[in-house]
N, C-alpha and C positions, 0 to 999 in steps of 0.2 A: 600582233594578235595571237600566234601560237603559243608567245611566249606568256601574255596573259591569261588564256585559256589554260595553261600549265600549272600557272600561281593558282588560277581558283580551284582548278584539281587538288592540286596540293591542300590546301585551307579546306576544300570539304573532306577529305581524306585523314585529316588531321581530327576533326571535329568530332569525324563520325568514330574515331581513336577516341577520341575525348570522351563523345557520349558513350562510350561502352565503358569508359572506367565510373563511370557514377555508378553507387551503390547504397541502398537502402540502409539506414545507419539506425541498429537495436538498441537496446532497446528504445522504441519510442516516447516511451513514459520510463525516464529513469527516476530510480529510488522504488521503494516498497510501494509498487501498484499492482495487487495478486487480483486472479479469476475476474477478467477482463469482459465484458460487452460489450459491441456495437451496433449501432444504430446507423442508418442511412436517412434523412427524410429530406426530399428534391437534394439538393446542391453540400447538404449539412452532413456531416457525420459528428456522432457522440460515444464517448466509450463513458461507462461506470465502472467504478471497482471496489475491492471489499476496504473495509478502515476499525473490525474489528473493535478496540472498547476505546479509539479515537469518537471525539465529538467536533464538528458537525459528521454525518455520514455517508459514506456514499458518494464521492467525487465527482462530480460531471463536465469531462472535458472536450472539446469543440474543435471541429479541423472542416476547411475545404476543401481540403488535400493530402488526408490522410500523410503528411509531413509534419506539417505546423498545427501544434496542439496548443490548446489554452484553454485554463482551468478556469469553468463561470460560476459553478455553484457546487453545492451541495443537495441533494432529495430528503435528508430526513435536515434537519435545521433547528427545529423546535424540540423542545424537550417534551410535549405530546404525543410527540414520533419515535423519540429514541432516548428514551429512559435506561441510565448504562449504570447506574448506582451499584456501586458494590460489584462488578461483573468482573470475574478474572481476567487476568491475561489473556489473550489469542478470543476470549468471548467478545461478545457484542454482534455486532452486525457482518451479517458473511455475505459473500457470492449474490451480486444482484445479477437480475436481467433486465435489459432496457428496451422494450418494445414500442409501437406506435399503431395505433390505430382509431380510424375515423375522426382524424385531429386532435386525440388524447394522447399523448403520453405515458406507457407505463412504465413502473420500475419496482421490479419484486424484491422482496428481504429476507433473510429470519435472523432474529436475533436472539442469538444464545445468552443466557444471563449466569449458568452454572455449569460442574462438571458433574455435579453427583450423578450414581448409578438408578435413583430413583427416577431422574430426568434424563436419560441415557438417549431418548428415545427423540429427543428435540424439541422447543416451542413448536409453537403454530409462525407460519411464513405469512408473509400482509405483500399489500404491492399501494403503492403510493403512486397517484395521476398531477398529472399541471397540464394545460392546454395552451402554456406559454413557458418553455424550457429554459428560458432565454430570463424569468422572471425571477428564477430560484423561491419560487413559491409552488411547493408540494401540497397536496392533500392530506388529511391526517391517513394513518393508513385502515386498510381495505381488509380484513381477517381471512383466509384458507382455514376452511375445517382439518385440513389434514396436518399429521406431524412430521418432519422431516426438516428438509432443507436445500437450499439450491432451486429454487422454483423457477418455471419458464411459464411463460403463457404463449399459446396458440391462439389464433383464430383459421375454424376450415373455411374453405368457399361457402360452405353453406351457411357461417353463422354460428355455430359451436366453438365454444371455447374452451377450450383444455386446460389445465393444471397439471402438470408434471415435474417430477419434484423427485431426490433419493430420501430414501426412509431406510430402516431395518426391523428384518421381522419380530425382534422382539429386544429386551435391555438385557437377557443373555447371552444367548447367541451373537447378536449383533451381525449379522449376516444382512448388506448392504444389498439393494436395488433400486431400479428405477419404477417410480410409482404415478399411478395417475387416474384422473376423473375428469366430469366437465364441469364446471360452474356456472352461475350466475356472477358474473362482470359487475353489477350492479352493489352486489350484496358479499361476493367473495364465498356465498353458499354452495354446499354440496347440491347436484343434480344425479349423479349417477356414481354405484360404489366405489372405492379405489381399489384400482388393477395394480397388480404386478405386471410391469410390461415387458421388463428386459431385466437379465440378470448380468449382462453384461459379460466380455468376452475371454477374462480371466478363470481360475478354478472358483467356484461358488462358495469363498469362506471368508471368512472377517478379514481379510485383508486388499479383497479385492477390490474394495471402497467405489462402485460406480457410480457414478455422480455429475453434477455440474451438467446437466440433460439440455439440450435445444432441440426443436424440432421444426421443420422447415419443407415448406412443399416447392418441390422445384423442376419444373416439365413435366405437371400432374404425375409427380413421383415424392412420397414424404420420406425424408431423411432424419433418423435420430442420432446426433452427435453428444458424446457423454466424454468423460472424464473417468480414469480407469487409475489402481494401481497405488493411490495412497498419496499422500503430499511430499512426497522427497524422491529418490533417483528414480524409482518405477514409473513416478507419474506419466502418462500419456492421452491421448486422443486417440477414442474409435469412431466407428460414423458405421449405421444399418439403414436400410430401406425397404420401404413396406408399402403395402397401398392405402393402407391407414394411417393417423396421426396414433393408433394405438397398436402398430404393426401390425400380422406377425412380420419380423425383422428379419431380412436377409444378411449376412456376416459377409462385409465388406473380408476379400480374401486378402487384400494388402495391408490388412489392420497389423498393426496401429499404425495409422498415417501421419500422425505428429509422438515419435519418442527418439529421445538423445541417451538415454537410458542404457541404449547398447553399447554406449562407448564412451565411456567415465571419462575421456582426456577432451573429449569435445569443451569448447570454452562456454558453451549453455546446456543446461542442467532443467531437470523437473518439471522439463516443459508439458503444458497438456491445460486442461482447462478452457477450452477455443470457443470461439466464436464466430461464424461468418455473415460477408454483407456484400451485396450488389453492388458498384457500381452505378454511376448514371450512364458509362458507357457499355454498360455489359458486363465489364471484367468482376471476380469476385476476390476479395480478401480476405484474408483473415486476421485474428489477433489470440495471444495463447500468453499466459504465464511463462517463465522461465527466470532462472537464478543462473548467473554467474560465476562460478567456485572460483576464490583467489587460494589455490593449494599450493601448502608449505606442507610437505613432507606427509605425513597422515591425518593433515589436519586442512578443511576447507572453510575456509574465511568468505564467509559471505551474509557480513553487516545486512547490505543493501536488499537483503530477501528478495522476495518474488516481484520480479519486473512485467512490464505489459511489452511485448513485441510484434510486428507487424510481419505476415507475409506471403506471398499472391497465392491465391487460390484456383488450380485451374478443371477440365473434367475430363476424364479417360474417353476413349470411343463405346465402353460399356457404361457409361452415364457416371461411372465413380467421382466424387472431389477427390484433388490429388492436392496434397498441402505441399507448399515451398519446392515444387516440382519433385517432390519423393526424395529431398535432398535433407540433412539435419538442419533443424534451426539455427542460426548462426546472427552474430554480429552485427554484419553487412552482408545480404544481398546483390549478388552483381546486377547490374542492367536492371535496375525496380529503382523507380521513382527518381530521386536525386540525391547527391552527397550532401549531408547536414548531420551536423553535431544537435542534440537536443539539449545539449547543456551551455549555461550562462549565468555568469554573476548572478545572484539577487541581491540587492540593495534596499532596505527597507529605510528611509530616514523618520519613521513615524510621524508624517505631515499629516496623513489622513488624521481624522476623527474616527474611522471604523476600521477593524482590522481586514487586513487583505485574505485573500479567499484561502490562500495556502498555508496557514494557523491552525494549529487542532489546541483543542482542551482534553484531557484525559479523564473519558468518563463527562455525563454532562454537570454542569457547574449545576448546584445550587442556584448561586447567584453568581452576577458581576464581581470580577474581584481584579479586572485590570481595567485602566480608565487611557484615553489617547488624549485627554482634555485638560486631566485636572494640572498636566504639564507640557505647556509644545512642545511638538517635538521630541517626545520621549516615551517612550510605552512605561506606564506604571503599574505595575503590582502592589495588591493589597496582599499580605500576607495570610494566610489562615493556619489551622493549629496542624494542616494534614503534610508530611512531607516524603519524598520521593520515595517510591518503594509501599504508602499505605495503600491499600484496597481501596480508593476514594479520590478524590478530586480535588490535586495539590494544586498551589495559584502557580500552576504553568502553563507555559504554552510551548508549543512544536513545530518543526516545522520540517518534513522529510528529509533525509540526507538522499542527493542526487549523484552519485559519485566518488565512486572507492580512495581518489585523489579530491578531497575536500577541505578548504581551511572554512573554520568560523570562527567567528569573530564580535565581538559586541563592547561597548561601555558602561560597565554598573557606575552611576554618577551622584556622588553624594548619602551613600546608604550610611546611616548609624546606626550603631548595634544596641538595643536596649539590654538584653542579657546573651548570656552563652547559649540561648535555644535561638536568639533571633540568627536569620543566615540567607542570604541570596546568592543567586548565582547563576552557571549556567552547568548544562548534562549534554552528555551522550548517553540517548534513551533508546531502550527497547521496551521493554515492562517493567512491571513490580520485580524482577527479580534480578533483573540485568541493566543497569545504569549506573556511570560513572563519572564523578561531580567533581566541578572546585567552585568557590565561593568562598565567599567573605561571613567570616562568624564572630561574635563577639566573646570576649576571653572569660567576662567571670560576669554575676551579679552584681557588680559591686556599685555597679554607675559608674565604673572610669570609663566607657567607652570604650575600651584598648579591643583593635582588633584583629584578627591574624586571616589567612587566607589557609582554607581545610579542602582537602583533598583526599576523595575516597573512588578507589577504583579495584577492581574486581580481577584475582589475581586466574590465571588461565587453570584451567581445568583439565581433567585428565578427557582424554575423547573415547570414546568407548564403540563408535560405527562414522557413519558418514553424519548424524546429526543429532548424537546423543549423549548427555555427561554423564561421570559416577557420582557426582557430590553432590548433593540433595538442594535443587532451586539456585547450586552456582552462585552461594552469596559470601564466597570466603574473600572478604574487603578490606584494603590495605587503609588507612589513615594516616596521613600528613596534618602538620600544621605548617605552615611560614609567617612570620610575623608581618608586618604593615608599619608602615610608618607614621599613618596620620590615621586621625579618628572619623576621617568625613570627606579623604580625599578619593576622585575617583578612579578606578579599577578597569584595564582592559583584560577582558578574559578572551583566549586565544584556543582552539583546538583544529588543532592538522591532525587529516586522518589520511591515509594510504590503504594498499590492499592488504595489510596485515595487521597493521597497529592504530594506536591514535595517540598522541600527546597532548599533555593540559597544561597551559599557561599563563601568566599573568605579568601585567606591568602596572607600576604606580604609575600617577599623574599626579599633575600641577591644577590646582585647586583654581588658582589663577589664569594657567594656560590653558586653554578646553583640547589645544593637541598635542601638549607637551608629557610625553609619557617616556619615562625610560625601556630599556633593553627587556623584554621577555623572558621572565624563566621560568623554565621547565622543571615543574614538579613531580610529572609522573609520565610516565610512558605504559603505555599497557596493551596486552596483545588483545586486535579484537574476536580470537574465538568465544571471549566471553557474551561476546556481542551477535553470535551466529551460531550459536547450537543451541537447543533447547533442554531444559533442566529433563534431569529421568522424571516419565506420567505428565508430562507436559506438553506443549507444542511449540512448533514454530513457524508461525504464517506471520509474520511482520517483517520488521527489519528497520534500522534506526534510524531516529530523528536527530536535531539538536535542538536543546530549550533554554530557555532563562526561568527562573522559579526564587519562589521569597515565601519560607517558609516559618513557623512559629516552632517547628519540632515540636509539636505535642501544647502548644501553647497559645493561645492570643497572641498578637504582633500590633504593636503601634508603628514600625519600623516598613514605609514604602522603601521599595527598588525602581530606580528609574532606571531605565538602559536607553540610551543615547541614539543607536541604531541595530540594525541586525543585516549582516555579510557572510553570504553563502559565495566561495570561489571555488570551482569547481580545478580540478589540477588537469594534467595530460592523461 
């Protein structure tokens, strides 16, 4: 019996060893999921996040357990929601909020369409309802009288509902704050003028960007949590409290309560952007932005942009939130929740008839221009005249990169080239100005068919700060040709990326064999800072996809691309 008593001592003494090495595993949304929201409603939790001039918009993914996340829909869907025509880079849809009240669903936007200095000032922000999240059926959206961006909705005890939103006082100055009014819910109408509420806790000048606003009543005490300092290493989280939803703000003394900022070698970056949520059992969390820098010398490699990451929120004896116990945001998490990697194969073998939720289009389509029908088993592309890099909507699709260590992978099957403009293939995409291709192009007009495999990638750039080039939009592009052996045989396109590079590859096939492909070669190698800084007067809030595309280069295409499947493998 002692001796037994001894063994079960031992086994819970081990366990309880055990249970303390679990650790919360960051990010939780890996790949470019920036200015993150969450939602709590009974047993559910939901986050939104931004998808800029990606189409559908607006991500909405689902967890019981703030572990296991899965992606159901999208909030804007429709092209009556999110008309992206023509919209630059880094434009489109920004920073949503995802709120819940009275069984409705909210979820706020603004969609930026331009940079000029005329419109310096921002669209007008809308919020989009469903009374079933779970349906991916949004409402058209909802108008805000005011200009700005990053909008929250409140509801008080009493029934008033706030709009709070950053704006700046004018398209000169540009001198950023936190702005607000109430509305009508109904109609999205102004009820009362807009305030300046908070200037936020930085010095009062163009750079101090306060933003990304929540407000939250909690032990009939309201708290406004903002975003401070810009989108790159200053980013941070402050949080004030007031006895109103419109202050005046008392300045949390421990501010900033979410910045890594102070210490460049931390392995998470730019954190800030937060949002918190309840519990069923009480406890509070949170969720915040943050980037990864893969640093090679004075240069920081960080493809995978701005990630969403999870972590516990708890309160001082003087009512303060104190984020990630006043520790920096990190990685992992000791003793929160459990060990789990978020990353895993994707395998797409194109069985469906509809595409799968994790798909973007660039910009919203016109029209249909890939079909899952007209070939099983194969995703087809119709080509159009628009190709990688125009201001418009190439027949591509995307689909996030989750993982600094990532191979992809696909089968272009049966493409013929009608001329030298026809071309498919597949990219490692950021924007219009930063993607890096190989595909299969045809060699002349002539109608022989003959066709070679082209490869164009973007040679590294000179670094000028921690996320900025000297070379104007970073399009200084290297061009390859390789020839091909056959006129119609099919192509596996190959791209391994790491935390500094990527490589582009290709193997023939047997026309005959569907898996008979030779040896893999590498065409190009290429460092990814071209993939992680932004052009000078530009931005960088995204971070790279991988796509297949079948383009006409400026021409009509009779010439479909079938691609066989699509393989996302995530490395160590």
């Amino acid at each position: 019996m002692r001796l037994l008593r001894t063994l079960l001592c031992l086994v819970w003494v081990l366990a309880q060893e055990l249970m303390n090495t679990f650790a919360l595993i960051n990010p939780i949304l890996p790949g470019w999921n920036p200015d993150p929201t969450i939602l709590r409603v009974g047993p559910d939790y939901f986050i939104a996040t931004s998808t800029f001039e990606y189409f559908p918009g607006h991500p909405i993914y689902y967890s019981t357990n703030l572990v296991d996340w899965e992606l159901i829909g999208h909030a804007l869907n429709r092209p009556r929601q999110l008309s992206l025509l023509g919209t630059p880079s880094d434009a489109g849809a920004w920073a949503p909020t995802l709120r819940y009240h009275n069984g409705t669903f909210y979820l706020t936007s603004t969609v930026r369409y331009v940079y000029t200095y005329e419109l310096r000032q921002f669209p007008r922000s809308f919020f989009v309802t469903t009374t079933d999240i779970f349906s991916n059926q949004w409402s058209d959206p909802v108008y805000f009288d005011a200009l700005g961006y990053d909008a929250d909705l409140f509801w008080d005890s009493n029934g008033d509902v706030y709009n709070t939103w950053s704006g700046i006082n004018n398209a000169i100055d540009k001198i950023y704050g936190i702005y607000q009014n109430k509305i009508d819910i109904n109609t999205g109408n102004t009820l009362t003028p807009a305030e300046l509420i908070f200037t936020g806790t930085l010095p009062d000048n163009s750079s101090a960007r306060p933003e990304g606003p929540h407000i939250y009543l909690i032990n009939s005490t309201y708290y406004l949590l903002i975003a401070e300092g810009g989108s790159g290493p200053e980013h941070r989280s402050t949080i004030q409290r007031g006895p109103s939803p419109s202050g005046p703000w008392e300045n949390n003394p421990a501010n900033p309560i979410l910045f890594n900022g102070a210490n460049l070698s931390l392995p998470v970056q730019y954190t800030g952007h937060a949002d918190i949520v309840q519990a069923p059992d009480g406890a509070w969390w949170g969720v915040a932005l943050g980037v990864r820098p893969q640093t090679v010398g004075d240069f920081d490699h960080i493809q995978l942009g701005r990630e969403t990451f999870l972590f516990p929120v708890t309160f001082d004896t003087l009512g303060w939130p104190v984020f990630n116990h006043g520790l920096p945001l990190s990685t992992e998490i000791p003793d929160v929740l459990t060990d789990k990697s978020h990353l895993s194969t994707f395998y797409d073998s194109f069985t469906s008839p509809t595409l799968q939720n994790s798909y973007y289009f660039l910009r919203t389509p016109y029209k249909p221009f890939h079909s899952l029908t007209a070939r099983p088993s194969f995703l087809r592309l119709l080509a159009n005249s628009y190709a990688l890099g125009d201001r418009d909507n190439p027949a591509l699709i995307l689909r996030k990169q989750t993982s600094y260590e990532e191979t992809f992978e696909t089968i272009l099957d049966g493409f013929v080239t009608g001329s030298n403009l026809t071309e498919a293939g597949v990219t490692v995409f950021y924007g219009d100005f930063a993607h890096n291709d190989i595909g299969v192009v045809g060699v002349s007009d002539d109608g022989s068919g003959e066709r070679v495999v082209v490869t164009r990638t973007l040679s590294p750039a000179e670094q000028v700060g921690p996320w900025a080039l000297t070379t104007t939009n970073s399009t200084v592009t290297t061009v390859t040709y390789t020839p091909l052996s056959t006129k119609s045989g099919p192509v596996k396109f190959v791209v391994v990326g790491n935390s500094t590079s990527y490589s582009l590859g290709f193997a023939e096939g047997n026309a005959t064999e569907t898996d008979s492909f030779g040896e893999i070669t590498y065409t190009a190698t290429f460092d990814s800072v071209s993939m992680s800084v932004m052009p000078v007067n530009d931005f960088f809030f995204k971070g790279a996809s991988f796509g297949v595309y079948n383009t006409g280069n400026g021409r009509p295409s009779l010439s479909p691309a079938d691609f066989r499947y699509w393989k996302q493998t995530p490395g160590a």
